[in-house]
Biopython code that builds the backbone (N, CA, C, O; Angstrom):
import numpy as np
from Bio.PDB.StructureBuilder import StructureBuilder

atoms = [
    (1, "UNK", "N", (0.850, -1.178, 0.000)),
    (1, "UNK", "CA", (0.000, 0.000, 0.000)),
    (1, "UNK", "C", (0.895, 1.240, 0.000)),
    (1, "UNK", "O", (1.715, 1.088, 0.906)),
    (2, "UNK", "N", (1.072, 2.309, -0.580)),
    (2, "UNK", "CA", (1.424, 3.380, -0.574)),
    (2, "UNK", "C", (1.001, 4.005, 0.136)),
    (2, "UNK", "O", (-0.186, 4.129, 0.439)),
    (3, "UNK", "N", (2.163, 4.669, 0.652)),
    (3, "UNK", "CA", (1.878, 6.248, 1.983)),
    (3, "UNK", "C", (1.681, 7.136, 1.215)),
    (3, "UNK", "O", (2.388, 7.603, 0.322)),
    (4, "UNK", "N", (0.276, 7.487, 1.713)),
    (4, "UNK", "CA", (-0.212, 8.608, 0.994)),
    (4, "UNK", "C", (0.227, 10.130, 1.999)),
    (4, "UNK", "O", (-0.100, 11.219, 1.527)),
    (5, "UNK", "N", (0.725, 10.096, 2.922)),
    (5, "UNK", "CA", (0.918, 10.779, 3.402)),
    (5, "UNK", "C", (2.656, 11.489, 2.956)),
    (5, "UNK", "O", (2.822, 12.701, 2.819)),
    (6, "UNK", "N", (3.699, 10.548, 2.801)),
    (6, "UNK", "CA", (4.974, 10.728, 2.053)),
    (6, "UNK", "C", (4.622, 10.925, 0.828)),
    (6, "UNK", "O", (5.502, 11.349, 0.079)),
    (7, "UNK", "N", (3.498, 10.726, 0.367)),
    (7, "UNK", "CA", (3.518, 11.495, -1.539)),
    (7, "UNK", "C", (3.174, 12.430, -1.076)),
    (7, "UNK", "O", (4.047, 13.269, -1.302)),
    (8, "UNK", "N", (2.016, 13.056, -0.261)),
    (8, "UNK", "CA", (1.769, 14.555, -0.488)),
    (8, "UNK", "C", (2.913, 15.108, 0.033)),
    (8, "UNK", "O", (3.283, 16.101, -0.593)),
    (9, "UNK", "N", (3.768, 14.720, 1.203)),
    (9, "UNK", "CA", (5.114, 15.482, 1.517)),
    (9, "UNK", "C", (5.541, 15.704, 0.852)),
    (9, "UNK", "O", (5.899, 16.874, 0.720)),
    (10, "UNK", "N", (5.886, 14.564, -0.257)),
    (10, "UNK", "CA", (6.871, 14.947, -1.487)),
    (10, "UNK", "C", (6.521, 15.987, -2.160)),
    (10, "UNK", "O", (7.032, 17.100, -2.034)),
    (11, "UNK", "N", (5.731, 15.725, -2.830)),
    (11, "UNK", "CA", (4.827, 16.871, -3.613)),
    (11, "UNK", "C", (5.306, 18.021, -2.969)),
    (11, "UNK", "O", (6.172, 18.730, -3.480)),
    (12, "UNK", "N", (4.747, 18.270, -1.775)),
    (12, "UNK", "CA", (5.159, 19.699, -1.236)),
    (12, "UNK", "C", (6.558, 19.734, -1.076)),
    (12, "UNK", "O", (6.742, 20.932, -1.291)),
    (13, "UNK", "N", (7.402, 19.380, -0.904)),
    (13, "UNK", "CA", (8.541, 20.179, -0.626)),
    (13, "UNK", "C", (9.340, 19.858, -2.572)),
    (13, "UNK", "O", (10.472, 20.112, -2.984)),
    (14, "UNK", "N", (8.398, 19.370, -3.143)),
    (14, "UNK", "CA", (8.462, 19.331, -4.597)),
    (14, "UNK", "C", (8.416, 20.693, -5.210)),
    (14, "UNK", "O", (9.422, 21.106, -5.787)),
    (15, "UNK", "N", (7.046, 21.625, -5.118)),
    (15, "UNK", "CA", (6.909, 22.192, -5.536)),
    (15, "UNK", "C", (7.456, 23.699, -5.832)),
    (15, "UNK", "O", (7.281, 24.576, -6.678)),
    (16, "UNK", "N", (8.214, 23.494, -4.654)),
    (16, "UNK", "CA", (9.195, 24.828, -4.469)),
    (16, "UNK", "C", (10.434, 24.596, -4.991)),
    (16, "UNK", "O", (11.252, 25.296, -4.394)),
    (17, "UNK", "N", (11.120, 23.682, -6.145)),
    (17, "UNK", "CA", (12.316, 23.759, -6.687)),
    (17, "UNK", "C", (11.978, 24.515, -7.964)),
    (17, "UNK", "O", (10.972, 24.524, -8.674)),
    (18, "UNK", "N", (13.213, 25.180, -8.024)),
    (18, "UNK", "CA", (13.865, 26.357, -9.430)),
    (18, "UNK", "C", (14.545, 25.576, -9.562)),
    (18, "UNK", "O", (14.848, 24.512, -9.021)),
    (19, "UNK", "N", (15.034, 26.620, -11.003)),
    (19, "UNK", "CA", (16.256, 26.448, -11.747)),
    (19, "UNK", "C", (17.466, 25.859, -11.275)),
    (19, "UNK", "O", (17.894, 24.713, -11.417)),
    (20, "UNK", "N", (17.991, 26.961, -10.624)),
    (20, "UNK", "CA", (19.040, 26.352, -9.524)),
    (20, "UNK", "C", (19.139, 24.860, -9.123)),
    (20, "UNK", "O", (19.964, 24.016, -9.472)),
    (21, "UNK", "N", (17.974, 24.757, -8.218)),
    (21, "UNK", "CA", (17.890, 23.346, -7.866)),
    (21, "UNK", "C", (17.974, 22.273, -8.656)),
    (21, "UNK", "O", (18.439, 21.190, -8.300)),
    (22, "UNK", "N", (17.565, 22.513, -9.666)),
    (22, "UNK", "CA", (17.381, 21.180, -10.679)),
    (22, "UNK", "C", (18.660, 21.191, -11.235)),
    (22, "UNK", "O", (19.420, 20.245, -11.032)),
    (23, "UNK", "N", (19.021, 22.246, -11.981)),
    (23, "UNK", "CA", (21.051, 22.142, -12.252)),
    (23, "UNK", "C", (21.698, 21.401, -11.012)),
    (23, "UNK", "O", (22.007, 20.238, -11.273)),
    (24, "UNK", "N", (21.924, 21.742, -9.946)),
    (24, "UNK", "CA", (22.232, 20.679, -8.728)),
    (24, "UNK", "C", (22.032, 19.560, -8.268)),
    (24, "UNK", "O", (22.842, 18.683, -7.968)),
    (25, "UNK", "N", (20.521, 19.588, -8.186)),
    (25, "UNK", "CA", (19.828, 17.973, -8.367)),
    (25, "UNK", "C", (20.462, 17.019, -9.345)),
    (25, "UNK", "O", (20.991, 15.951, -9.037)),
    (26, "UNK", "N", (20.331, 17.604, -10.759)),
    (26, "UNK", "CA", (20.673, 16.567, -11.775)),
    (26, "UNK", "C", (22.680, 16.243, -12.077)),
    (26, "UNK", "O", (23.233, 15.392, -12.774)),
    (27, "UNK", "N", (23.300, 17.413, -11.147)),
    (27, "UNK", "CA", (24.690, 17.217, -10.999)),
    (27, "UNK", "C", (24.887, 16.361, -10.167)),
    (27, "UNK", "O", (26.008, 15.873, -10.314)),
    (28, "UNK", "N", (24.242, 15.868, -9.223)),
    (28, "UNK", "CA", (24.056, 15.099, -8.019)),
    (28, "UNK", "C", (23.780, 13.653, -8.230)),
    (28, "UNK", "O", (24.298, 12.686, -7.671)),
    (29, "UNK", "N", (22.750, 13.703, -9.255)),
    (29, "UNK", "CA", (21.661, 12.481, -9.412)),
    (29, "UNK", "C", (22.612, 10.981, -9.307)),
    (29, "UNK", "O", (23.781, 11.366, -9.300)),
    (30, "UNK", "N", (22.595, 9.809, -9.244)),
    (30, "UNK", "CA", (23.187, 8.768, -8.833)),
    (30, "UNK", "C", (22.826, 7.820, -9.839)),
    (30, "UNK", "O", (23.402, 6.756, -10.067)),
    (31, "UNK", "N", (21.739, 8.330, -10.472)),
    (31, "UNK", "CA", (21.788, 7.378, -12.005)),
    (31, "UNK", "C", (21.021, 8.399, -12.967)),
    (31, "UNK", "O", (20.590, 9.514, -12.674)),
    (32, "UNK", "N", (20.979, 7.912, -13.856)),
    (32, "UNK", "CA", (20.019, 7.952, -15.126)),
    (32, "UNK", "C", (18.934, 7.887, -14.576)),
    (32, "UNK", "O", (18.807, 9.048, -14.187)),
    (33, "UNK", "N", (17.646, 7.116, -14.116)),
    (33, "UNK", "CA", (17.181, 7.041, -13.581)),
    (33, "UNK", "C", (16.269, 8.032, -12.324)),
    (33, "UNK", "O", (15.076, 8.326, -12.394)),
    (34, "UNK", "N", (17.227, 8.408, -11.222)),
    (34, "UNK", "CA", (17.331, 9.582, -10.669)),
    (34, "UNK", "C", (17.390, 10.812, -11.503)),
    (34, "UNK", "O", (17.042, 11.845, -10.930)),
    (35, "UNK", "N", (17.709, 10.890, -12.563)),
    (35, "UNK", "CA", (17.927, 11.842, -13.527)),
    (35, "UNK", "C", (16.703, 12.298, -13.855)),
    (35, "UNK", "O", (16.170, 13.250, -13.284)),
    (36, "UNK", "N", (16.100, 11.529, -14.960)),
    (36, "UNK", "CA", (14.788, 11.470, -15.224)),
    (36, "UNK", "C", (13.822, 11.716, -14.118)),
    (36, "UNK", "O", (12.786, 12.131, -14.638)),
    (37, "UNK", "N", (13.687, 11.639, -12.715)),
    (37, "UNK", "CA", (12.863, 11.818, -11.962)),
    (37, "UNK", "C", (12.895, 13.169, -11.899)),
    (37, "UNK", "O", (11.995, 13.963, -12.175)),
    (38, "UNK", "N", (14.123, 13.397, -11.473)),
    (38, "UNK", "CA", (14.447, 15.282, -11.510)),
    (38, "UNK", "C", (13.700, 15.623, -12.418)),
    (38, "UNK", "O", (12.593, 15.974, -12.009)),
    (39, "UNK", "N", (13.903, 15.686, -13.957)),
    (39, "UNK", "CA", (13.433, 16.431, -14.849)),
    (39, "UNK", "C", (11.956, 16.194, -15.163)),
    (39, "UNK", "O", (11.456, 16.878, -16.057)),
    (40, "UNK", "N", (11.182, 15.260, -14.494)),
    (40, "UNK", "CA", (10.155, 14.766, -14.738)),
    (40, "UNK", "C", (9.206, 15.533, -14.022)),
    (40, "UNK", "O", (8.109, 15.981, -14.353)),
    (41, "UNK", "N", (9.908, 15.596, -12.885)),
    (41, "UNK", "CA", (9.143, 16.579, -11.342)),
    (41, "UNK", "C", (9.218, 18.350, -11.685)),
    (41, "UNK", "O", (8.408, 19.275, -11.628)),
    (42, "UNK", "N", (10.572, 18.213, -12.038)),
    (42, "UNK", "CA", (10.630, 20.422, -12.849)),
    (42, "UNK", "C", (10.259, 20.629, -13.930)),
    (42, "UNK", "O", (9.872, 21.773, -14.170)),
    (43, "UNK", "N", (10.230, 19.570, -15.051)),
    (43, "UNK", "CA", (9.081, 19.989, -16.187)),
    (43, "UNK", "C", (7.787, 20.353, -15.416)),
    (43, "UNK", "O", (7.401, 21.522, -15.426)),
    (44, "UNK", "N", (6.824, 19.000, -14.473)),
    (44, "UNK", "CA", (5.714, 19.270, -13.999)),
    (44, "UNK", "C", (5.878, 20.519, -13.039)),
    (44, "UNK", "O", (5.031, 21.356, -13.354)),
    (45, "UNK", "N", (6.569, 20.896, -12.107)),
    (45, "UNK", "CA", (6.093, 22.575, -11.509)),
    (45, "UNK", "C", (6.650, 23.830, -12.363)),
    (45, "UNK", "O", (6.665, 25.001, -11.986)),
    (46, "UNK", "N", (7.012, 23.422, -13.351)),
    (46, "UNK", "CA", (7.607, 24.578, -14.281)),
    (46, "UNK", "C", (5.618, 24.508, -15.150)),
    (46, "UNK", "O", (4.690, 25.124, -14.626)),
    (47, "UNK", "N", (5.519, 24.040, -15.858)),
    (47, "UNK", "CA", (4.284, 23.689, -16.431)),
    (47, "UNK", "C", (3.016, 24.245, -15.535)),
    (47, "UNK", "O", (1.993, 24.642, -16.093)),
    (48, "UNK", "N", (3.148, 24.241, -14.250)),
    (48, "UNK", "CA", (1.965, 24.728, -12.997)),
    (48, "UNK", "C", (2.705, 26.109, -13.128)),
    (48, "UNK", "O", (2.025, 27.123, -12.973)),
    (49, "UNK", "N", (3.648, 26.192, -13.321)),
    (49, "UNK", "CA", (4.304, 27.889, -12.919)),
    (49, "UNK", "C", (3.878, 28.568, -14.157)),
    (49, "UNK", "O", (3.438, 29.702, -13.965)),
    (50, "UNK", "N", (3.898, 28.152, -15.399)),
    (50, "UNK", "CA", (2.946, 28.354, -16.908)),
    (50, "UNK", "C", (1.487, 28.622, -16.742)),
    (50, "UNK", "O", (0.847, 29.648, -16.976)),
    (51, "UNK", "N", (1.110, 27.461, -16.283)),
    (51, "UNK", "CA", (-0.001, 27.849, -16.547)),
    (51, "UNK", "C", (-0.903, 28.924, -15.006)),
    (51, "UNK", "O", (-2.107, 28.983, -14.757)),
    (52, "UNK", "N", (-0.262, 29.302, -14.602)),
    (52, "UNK", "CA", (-0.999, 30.430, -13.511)),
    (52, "UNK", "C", (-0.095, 31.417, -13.956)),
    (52, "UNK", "O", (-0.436, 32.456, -13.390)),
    (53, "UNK", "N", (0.623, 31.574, -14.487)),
    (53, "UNK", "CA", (1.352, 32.585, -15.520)),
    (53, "UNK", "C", (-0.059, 33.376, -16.188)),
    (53, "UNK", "O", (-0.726, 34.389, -15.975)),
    (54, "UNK", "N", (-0.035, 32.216, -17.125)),
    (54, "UNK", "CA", (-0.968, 32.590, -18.107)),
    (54, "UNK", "C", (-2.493, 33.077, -17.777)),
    (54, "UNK", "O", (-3.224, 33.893, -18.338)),
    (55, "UNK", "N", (-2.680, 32.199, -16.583)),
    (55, "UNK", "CA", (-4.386, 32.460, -16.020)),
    (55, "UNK", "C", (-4.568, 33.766, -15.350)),
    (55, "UNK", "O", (-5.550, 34.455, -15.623)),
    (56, "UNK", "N", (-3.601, 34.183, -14.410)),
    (56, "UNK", "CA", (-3.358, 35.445, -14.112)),
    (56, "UNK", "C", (-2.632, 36.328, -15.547)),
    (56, "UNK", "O", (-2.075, 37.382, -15.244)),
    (57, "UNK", "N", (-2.625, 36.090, -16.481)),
    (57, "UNK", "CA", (-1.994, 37.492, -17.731)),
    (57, "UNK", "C", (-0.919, 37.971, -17.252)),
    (57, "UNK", "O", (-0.857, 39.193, -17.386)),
    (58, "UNK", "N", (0.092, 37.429, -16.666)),
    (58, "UNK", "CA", (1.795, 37.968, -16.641)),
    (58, "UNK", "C", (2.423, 37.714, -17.153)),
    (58, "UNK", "O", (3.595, 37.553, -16.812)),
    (59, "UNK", "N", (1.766, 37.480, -18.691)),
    (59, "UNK", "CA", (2.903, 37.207, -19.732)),
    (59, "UNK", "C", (2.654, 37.833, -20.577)),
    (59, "UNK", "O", (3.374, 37.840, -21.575)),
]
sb = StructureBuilder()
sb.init_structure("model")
sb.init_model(0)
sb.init_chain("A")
sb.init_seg("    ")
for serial, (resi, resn, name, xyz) in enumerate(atoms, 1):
    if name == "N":
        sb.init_residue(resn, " ", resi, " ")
    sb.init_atom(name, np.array(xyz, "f"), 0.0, 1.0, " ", f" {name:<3s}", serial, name[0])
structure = sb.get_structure()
């Protein structure tokens, strides 16, 4: 059964990585694998950071 309680943690302390972080993260990462998770997780809050961009008109 999955902890649903460690995914929403994740999630949240997910949602607050930048740029920065992810250049570091993925200098860090321990595989390929780990790699792809990085970029998988900052495409998705880069994409939420788009689209309330756009819904609020600050672009």
């Amino acid at each position: 059964m999955v902890d649903k309680e460690a995914i929403h943690e994740l999630y949240e302390r997910c949602k607050d990585i930048n740029f920065d972080d992810t250049c570091d993260l993925l200098e860090n990462a321990k595989s390929k694998e780990e790699k792809d998770f990085v970029r998988t997780v900052s495409n998705f809050i880069l994409q939420q950071k788009q689209k309330q961009a756009i819904a609020e008109k600050r672009f």
